[in-house]
Structures are given as structure tokens and as C-alpha cells.
C-alpha positions in Angstrom: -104.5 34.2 7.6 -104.4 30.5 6.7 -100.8 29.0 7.3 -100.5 25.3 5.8 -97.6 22.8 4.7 -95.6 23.4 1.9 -96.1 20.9 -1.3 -92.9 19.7 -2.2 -94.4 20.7 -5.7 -93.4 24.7 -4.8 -90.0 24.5 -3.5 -88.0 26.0 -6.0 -90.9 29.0 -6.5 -90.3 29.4 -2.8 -86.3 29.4 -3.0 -86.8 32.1 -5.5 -88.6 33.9 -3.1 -86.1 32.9 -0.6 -83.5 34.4 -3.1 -85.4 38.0 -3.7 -86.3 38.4 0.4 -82.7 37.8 1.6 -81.1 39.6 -1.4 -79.2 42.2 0.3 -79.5 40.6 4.0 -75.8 40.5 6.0 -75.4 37.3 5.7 -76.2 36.5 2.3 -74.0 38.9 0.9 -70.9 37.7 3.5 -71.4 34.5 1.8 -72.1 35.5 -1.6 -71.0 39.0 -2.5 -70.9 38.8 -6.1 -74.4 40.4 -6.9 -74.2 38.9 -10.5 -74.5 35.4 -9.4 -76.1 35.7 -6.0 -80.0 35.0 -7.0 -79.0 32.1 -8.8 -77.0 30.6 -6.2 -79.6 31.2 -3.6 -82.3 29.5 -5.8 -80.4 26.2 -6.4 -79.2 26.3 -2.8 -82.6 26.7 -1.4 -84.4 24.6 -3.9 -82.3 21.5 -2.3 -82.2 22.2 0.9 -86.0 22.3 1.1 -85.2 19.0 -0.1 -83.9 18.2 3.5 -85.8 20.3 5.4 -89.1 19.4 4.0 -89.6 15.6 6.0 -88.9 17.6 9.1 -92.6 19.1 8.7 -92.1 22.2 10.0 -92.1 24.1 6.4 -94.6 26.3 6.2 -96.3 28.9 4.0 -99.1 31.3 3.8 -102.2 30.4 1.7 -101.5 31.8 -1.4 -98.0 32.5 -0.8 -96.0 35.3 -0.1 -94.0 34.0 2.6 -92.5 30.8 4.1 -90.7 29.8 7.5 -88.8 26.4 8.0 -89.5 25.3 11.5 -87.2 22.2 12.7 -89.3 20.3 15.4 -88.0 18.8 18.2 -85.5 16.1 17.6 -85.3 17.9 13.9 -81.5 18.2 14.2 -81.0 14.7 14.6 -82.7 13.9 11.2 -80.6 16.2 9.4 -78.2 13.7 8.5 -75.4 13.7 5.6 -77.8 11.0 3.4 -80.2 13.4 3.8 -77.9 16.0 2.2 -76.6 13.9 -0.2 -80.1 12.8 -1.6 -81.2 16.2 -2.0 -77.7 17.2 -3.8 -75.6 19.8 -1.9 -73.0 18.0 -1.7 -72.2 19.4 -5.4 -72.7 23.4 -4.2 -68.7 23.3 -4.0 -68.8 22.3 -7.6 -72.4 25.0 -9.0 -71.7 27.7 -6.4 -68.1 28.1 -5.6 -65.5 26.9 -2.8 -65.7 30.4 -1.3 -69.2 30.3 -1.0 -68.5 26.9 0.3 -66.1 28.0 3.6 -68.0 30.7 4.5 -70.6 28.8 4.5 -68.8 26.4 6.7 -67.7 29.3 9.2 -71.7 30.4 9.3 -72.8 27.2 10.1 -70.1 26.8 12.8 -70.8 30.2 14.2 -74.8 29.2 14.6 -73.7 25.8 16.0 -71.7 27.6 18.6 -75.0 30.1 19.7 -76.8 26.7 19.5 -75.4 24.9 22.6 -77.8 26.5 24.7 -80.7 24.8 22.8 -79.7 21.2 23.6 -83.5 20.8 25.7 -86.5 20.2 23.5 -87.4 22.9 21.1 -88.8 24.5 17.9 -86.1 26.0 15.7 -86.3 28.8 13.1 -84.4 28.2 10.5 -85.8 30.4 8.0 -88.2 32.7 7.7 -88.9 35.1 4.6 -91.5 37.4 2.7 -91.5 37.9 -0.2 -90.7 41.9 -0.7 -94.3 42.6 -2.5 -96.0 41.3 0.4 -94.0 42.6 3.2 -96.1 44.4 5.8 -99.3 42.4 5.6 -98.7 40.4 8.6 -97.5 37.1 7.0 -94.5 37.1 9.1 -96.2 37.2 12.0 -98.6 34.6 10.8 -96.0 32.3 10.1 -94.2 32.8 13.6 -97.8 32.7 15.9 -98.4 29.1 13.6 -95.8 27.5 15.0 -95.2 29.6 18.8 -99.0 29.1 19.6 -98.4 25.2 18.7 -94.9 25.8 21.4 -97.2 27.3 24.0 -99.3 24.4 24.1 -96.6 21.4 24.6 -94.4 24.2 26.8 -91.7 24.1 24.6 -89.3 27.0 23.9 -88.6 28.6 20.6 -85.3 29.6 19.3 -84.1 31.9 16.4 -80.5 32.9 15.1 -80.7 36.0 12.8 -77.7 38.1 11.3 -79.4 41.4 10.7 -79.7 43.3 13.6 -82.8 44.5 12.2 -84.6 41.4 12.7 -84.0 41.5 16.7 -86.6 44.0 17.8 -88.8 42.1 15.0 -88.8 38.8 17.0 -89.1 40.8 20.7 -92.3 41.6 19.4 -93.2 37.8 19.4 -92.1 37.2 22.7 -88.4 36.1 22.2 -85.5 37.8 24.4 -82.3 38.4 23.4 -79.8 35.8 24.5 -76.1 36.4 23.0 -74.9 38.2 20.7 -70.8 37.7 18.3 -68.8 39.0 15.9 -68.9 36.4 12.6 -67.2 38.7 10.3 -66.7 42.5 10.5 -70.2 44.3 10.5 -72.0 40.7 11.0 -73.0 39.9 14.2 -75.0 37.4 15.1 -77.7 37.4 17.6 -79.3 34.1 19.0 -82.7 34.6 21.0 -85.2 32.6 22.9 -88.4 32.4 23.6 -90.0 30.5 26.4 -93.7 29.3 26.2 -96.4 31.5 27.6 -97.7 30.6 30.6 
């Protein structure tokens, strides 16, 4: 299965795939529980923050599509600056998605910063990774995760991932990551940061 770049030409038919994959998932609906509004709010999020993410060159997709994972290289924190933000127009999700949305998504971000201090070496980050439902089970998750981990394997750098469905856990064991820590965002979210060294 053929994993390649995403055109900057598909990122808002990828947020909307973002937006139908992560429907019902914890954290989405901690920070957006009004189902009425949630899809849209996920697809103009997404759509801009692709926007950011995208010169980091770690978004990916599956020939064809179907499903998409946003790596951040190493270093690919330091480039996620507030310009970079700006340019790509989140600073107005306040203003199109709400002030609730807006603190919780201030406390998420927070809590992910606080599992993060134990990634300060050289890494690859996931940041996201989604299929689309009507592809699920056809391996393009797993495509999308070896594209990148075989890539870590080679420089020996570690790979990180911070999820808040405790579904996804066993998911990413399967891949080779361990569990590192695991805390209480909000009641019933937890979140679980784990890591994944390079093979040897």
C-alpha cells in the first residue's frame, strides 16, 4: 500500500474525513459535545491546522485515500510557531467555533504538553492519525504508522503517540510502542502517552 505526501490541494477533503473518523472519539466530544455543530467545527478546525502542519512534511496519506496521519519530524515542535497559526487562521476558532471549545481545547493541549516532557530527545510525533470509517480494517492504519516507524528504525529515533481512547492503546502495542503514563483529563478521559524505541 503506497503511502505519499499530502497535496495541500486535499486538506479540507481530509479534515472532513478527519471530522467523520473522530466523530464520537473521547476527546472530540469533551471538546465539542454539541453533536449538531461538531462536524463542522472539526472540518474548519482541521482544514487550518493542516495549514500548519503541512510544511512540517510529515502529513501523510494513503494512495487513493482513506486515511491520513500527521507526523511532526524532529525539531517539528519548534516550527509550530504562533505566525504559523496565525497565517493559517486559528486564531479566529474563539470567534467560528466557540470560547468553550476554545478552553477545553486549551486544557487538552496542556494536558498533552505535560505527557510530553518526556519527549524532549529527538523524535517522530503522532499527532494524528485517522481512517476514514468505510475503509477501516484494510490495513491503512498500519500503513500509515510502518511509513513513518520504518523511516524511525533507520535514523534510531523513537516514536511517540498521545491518544485519549483507551481503545487505541493495544492498537499502537501492536506497532511496537509501550505504554508510558497514563491521567485523568476530565472524568472518563484519560490520557495515555506511549513510546516506541527503534528496532534494533
Amino acid at each position: 500500500m503506497e503511502v505519499v505526501l499530502l497535496p495541500h490541494e486535499n486538506y479540507a477533503d481530509v479534515a472532513a474525513l478527519i471530522a467523520r473518523a473522530f466523530r464520537d472519539d473521547p476527546l472530540t466530544c469533551f471538546m465539542l459535545p454539541d453533536p449538531a455543530t461538531r462536524r463542522w467545527s472539526m472540518e474548519w478546525i482541521h482544514t487550518r491546522w493542516f495549514r500548519v502542519v503541512g510544511a512540517l512534511g510529515g502529513t501523510f496519506t494513503t494512495q487513493g485515500g482513506g486515511g491520513v496521519a500527521v507526523w511532526w519530524p524532529p525539531g517539528g515542535r519548534d516550527r509550530i510557531t504562533l505566525w504559523r497559526i496565525a497565517r493559517a487562521g486559528l486564531l479566529w476558532t474563539p470567534l467560528r467555533v466557540g470560547w468553550a471549545y476554545t478552553q477545553r481545547m486549551r486544557e487538552a493541549y496542556a494536558d498533552v504538553e505535560r505527557h510530553a516532557e518526556a519527549f524532549r530527545a529527538p523524535h517522530w510525533y503522532l499527532d494524528i492519525l485517522a481512517v476514514d470509517p468505510a475503509s477501516q480494517g484494510r490495513g491503512l492504519g498500519g500503513a500509515l504508522i510502518r511509513h513513518v516507524t520504518e523511516r524511525a528504525d533507520r535514523d534510531r529515533l523513537p516514536c511517540y503517540v498521545v491518544t485519549h481512547n483507551l481503545r487505541n492503546v493495544p492498537y499502537y502495542e501492536r506497532f511496537g510502542f509501550r505504554l508510558l503514563r497514563q491521567t485523568d483529563l476530565a472524568p472518563g478521559l484519560r490520557t495515555s502517552s506511549l513510546e516506541r524505541e527503534p528496532a534494533r
